[in-house]
N, C-alpha and C positions, 0 to 999 in steps of 0.2 A: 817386367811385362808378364803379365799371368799364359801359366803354359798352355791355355785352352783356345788363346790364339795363335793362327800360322801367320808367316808373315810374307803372306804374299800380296800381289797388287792388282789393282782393278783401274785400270787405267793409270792415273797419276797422284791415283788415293791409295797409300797403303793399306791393306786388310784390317791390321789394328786398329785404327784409327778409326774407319768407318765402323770398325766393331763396337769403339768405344760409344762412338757416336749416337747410334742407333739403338743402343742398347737400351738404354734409358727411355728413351722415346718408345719403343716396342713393348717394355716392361708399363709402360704408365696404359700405354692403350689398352695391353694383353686386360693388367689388374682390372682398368673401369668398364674393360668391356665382359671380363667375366663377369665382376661383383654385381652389376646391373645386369646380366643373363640372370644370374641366380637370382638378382632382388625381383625383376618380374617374374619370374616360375611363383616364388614365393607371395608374391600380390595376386596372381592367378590363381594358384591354388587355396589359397586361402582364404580370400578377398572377394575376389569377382567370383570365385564356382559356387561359393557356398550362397551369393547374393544370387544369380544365375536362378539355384535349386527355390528360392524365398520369393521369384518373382515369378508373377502368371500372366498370359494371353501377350499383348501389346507390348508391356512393358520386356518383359522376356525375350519377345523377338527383338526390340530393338538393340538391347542391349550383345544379343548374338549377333544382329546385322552391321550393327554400326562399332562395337567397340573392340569385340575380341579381330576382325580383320587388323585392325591395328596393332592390337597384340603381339598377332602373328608377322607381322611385317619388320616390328621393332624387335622382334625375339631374331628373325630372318638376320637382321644387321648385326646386333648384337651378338650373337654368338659366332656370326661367320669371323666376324672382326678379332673375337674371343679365341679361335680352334685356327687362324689364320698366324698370328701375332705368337702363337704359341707355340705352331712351329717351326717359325721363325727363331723366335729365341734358343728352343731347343738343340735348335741346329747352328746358334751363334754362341749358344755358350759351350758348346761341344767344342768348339774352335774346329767346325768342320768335318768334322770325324766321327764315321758313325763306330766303330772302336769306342771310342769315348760314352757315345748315348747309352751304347747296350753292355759296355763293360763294365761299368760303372751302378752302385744302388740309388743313387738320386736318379742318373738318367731311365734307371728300369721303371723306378716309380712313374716317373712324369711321360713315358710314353706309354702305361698307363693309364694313365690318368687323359692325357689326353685322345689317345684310343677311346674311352669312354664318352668323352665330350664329343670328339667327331661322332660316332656312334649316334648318339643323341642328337647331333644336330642333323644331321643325314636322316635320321629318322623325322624330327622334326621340316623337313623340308618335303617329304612323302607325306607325310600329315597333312602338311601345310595347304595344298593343291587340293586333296580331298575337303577338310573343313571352309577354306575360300569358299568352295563351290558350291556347300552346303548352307554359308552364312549368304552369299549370295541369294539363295532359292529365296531366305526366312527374310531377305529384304526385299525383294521384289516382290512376296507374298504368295508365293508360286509352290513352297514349302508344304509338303503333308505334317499331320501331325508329329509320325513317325522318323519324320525325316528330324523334326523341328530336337525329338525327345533323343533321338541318336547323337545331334551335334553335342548338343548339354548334357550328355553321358560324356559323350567324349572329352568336354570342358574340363569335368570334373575329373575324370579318373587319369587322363592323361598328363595335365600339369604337377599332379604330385607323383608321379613315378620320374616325373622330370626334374623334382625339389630333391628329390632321393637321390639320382641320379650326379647330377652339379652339385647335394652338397660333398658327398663319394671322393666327387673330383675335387675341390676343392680342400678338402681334409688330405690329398694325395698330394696335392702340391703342396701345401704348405710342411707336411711332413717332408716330401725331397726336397723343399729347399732349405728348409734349417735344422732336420735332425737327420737324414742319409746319408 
């Protein structure tokens, strides 16, 4: 039995067990729900901002009005799922103990590393409420120009400091989990 679980119970499931359990199941979500945070940061920033800066009047609005709310919405699940599953694991493969998380150099790495992801999605979630309200305006057509040139600044500059950010993390996990 690896030492990082206790073996205590939870009703009429022993701790191990449900740890074995879940483990797997938490790691498959954690992984596809980072790898897709990071795949759209990187379809954002690279894809739609630069497409965004190439398109003018009509075309432009639509694409702020109707596609990036979605963005935001799938980014919204996506990383909560991502920063949520993360520290869950954290804390199951501590086998409980935060001794273990911060004693330890994988575990300094990955709380880290995930400090940075919460970070970022926290941020992103204060973002999120500002630009809605903004792509809202640019669909209803209610949008000043300046309003319109403020959202698509923010498109552009703020998805890649988010690429930057998750890939950070990203390089941080995979370093604690197969070289610390």
């Amino acid at each position: 039995m690896p030492a990082r679980f206790r073996d205590t119970e939870i009703g009429a499931i022993p701790m191990v067990e449900l740890s074995l359990a879940l483990e797997p199941l938490l790691r498959f979500l954690h992984v596809a729900a980072g790898v897709s945070w990071l795949g759209e940061v990187l379809v954002v920033a690279f894809v739609l901002a630069p497409a965004l800066q190439r398109l003018a009047g009509r075309d432009r609005e639509n694409l702020l009005a109707h596609v990036f709310p979605l963005v935001f919405r799938l980014a919204t699940v996506l990383g909560g799922l991502a920063v949520l599953t993360g520290f869950a694991l954290l804390w199951l493969r501590s086998g409980f103990s935060g001794a273990l998380i911060f004693g330890t150099g994988s575990g300094r790495v990955l709380v880290v590393a995930l400090s940075l992801a919460l970070g970022l999605y926290l941020f992103h979630l204060i973002m999120e409420r500002k630009l809605l309200r903004l792509a809202g305006r640019v669909r209803e057509g209610v949008a000043t120009p300046h309003e319109t040139e403020k959202l698509s600044g923010h498109l552009t500059l703020i998805p890649r400091a988010g690429a930057i950010v998750l890939g950070t993390v990203t390089v941080l996990m995979i370093y604690a989990t197969h070289y610390a």
